[in-house]
SEVEXBA-18384 format. One record per residue (C-alpha): chain; x, y, z. Coordinates in steps of 0.2 Angstrom, whole numbers. Each point is the difference from the previous one (the first is absolute). Layout:
! SEVEXBA-18384
SITE/cadena/px/py/pz
SITE/A/X/Y/Z
...
! end
This chain:
! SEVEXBA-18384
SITE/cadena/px/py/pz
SITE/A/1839/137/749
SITE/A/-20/-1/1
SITE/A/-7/-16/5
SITE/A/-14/-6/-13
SITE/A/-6/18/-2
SITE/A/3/3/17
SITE/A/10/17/4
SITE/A/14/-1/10
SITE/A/-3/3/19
SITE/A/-18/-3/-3
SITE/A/2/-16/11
SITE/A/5/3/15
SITE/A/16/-11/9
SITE/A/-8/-9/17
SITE/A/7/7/16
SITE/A/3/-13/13
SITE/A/-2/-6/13
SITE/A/-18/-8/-4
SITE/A/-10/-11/-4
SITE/A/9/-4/-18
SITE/A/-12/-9/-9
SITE/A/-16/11/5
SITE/A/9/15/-4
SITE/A/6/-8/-17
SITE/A/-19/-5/-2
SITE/A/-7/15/5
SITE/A/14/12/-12
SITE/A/-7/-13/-15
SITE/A/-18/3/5
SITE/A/1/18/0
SITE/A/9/-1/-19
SITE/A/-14/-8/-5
SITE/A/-11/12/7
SITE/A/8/14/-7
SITE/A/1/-7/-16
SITE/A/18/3/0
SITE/A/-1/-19/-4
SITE/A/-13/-2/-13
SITE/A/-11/-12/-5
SITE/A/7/-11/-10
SITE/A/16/5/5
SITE/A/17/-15/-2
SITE/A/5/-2/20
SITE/A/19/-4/2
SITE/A/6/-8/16
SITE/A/19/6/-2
SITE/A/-4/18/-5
SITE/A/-15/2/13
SITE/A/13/-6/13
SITE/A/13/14/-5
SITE/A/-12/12/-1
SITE/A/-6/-4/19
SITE/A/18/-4/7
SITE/A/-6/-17/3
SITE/A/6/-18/-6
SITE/A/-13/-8/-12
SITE/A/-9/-14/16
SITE/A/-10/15/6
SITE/A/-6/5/-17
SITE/A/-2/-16/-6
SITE/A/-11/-3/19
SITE/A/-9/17/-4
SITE/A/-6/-7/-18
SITE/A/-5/-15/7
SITE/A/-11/7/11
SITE/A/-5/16/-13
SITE/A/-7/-15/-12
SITE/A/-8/-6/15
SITE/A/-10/16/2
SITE/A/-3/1/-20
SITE/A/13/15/-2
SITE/A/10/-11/-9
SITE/A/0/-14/-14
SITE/A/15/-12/1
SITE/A/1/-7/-17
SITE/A/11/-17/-3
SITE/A/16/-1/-7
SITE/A/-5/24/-5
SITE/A/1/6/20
SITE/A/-11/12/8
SITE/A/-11/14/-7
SITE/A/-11/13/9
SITE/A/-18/-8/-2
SITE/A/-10/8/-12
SITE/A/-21/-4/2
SITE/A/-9/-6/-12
SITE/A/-19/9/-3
SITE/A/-7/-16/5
SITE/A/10/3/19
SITE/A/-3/17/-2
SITE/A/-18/-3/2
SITE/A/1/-13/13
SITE/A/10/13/11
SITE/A/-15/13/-3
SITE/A/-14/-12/4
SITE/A/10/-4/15
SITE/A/1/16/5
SITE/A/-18/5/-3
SITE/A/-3/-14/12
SITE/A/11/4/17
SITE/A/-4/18/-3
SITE/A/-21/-2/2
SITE/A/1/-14/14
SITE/A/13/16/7
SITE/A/-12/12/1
SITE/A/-15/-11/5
SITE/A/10/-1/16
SITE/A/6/17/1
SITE/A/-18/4/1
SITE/A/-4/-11/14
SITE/A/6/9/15
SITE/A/11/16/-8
SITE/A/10/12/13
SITE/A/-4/18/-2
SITE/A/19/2/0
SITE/A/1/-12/-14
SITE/A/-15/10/-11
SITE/A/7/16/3
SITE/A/18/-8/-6
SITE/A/-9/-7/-16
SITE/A/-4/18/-3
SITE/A/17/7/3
SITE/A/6/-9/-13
SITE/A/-15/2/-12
SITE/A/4/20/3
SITE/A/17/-6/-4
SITE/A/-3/-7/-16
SITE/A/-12/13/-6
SITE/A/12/11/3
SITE/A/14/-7/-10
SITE/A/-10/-5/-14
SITE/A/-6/21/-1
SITE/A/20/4/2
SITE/A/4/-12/-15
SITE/A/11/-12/10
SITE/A/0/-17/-8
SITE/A/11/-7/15
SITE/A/-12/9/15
SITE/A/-13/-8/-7
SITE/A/4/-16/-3
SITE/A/7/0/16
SITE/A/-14/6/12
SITE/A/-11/-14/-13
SITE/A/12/-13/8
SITE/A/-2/5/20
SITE/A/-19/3/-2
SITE/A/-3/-17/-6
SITE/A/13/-7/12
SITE/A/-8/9/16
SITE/A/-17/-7/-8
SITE/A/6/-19/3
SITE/A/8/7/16
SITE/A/-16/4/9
SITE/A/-8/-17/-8
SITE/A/11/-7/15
SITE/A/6/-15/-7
SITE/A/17/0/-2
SITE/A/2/-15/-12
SITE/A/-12/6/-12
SITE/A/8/17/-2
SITE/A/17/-10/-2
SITE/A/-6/-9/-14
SITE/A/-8/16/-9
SITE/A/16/9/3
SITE/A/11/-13/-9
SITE/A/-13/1/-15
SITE/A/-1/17/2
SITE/A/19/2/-1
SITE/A/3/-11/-16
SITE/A/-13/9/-8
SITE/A/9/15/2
SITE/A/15/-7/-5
SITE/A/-5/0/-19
SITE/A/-17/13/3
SITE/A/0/16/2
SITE/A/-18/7/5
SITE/A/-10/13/-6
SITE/A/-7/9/15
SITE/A/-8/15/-6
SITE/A/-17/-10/1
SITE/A/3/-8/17
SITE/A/-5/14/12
SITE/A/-18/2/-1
SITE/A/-3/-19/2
SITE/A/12/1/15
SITE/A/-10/11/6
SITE/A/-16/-8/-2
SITE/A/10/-15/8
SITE/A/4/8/15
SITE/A/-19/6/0
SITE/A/-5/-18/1
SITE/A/14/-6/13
SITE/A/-5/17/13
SITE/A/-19/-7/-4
SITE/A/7/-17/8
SITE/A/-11/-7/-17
SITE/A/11/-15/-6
SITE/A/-11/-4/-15
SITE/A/2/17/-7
SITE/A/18/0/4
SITE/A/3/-17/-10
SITE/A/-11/9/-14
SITE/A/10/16/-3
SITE/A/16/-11/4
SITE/A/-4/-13/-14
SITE/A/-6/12/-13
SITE/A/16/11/5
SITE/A/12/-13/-4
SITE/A/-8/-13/-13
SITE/A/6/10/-14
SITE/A/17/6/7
SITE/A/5/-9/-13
SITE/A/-2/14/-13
SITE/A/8/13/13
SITE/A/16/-11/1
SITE/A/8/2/-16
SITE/A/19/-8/-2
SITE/A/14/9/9
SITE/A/12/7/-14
SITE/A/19/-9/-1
SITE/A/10/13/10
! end
């Protein structure tokens, strides 16, 4: 019998031994991110837990701690649904993410490795490439690790923390439009070889203060 939509075997019954309520979490996390959950979606203790070969205290612990996070809304007296933003969050997540991004590649400027440069290019090849191949998946996905390997040579691991939690719930609902990307990827790695952190926050700001029109909504799946 499908679960809210859900076909059957589409979520998977947790192995044990383990760490129970992280792997309940995690298998929650990853429906939402898959959009096998979707937004809006009615979340049901009992069926969840005979879906994942659990009883309902590990679910009901993963909710908890998924509305914590802002994956989940935990209506009174109606129960829990996936968390569907608002345009108002939506912009707020954006902003944010324009934010971490430019103090990122200020400090990835500051003192770059050459092995570090010559991986941003790998990656911009990457892209290019998948983008000239027509794969939507390649693209989005070497769009991903370049900005993440960005924050990782700014060398400051907190701050790359935070952008990759914005970065991820954006995704969650977003799906980019890359195709545009490389060029100014390109001219960001100029600016990060040339050690120029001004320019570097320049091309990085311009780059992402209108990612908002190259997100549009993920479709229901």
């Amino acid at each position: 019998m499908p679960f809210n939509g859900l076909p059957h075997g589409s979520v998977p019954r947790l192995e044990r031994p383990g760490p129970l309520r992280e792997q309940v979490y995690q298998a929650l996390l990853d429906l939402v991110g898959s959009r096998s959950l979707r937004p809006g979606q009615h979340l049901v203790e009992s069926e969840l837990a005979a879906r994942l070969g659990v009883s309902r205290q590990p679910v009901h612990e993963a909710l908890q701690r998924l509305s914590s996070e802002g994956w989940v809304d935990l209506r009174p007296a109606q129960g829990a649904f996936v968390h569907e933003p608002t345009g108002e969050e939506t912009d707020q997540l954006f902003v944010v993410r324009t934010l971490l991004e430019t103090e990122g590649a200020r400090l990835a400027a500051a003192g770059p490795s050459a092995e570090g440069i010559e991986r941003l290019g790998e990656l911009c090849a990457t892209g290019e490439a998948a983008v000239a191949a027509d794969d939507v998946d390649g693209a989005v996905a070497a769009n991903a690790t370049f900005h993440a390997c960005v924050m990782e040579l700014a060398g400051n691991a907190v701050l790359a923390d935070l952008a990759a939690r914005v970065e991820n719930r954006v995704r969650r609902y977003y799906t980019p439009i890359v195709h545009q990307a490389w060029a100014e990827h390109r001219e960001l790695i100029a600016a990060i070889a040339a050690r120029d952190d001004a320019r570097a926050q320049r091309v990085m700001r311009a780059h992402t203060k209108d990612a908002r029109t190259r997100f549009p909504p993920r479709p229901a799946a």
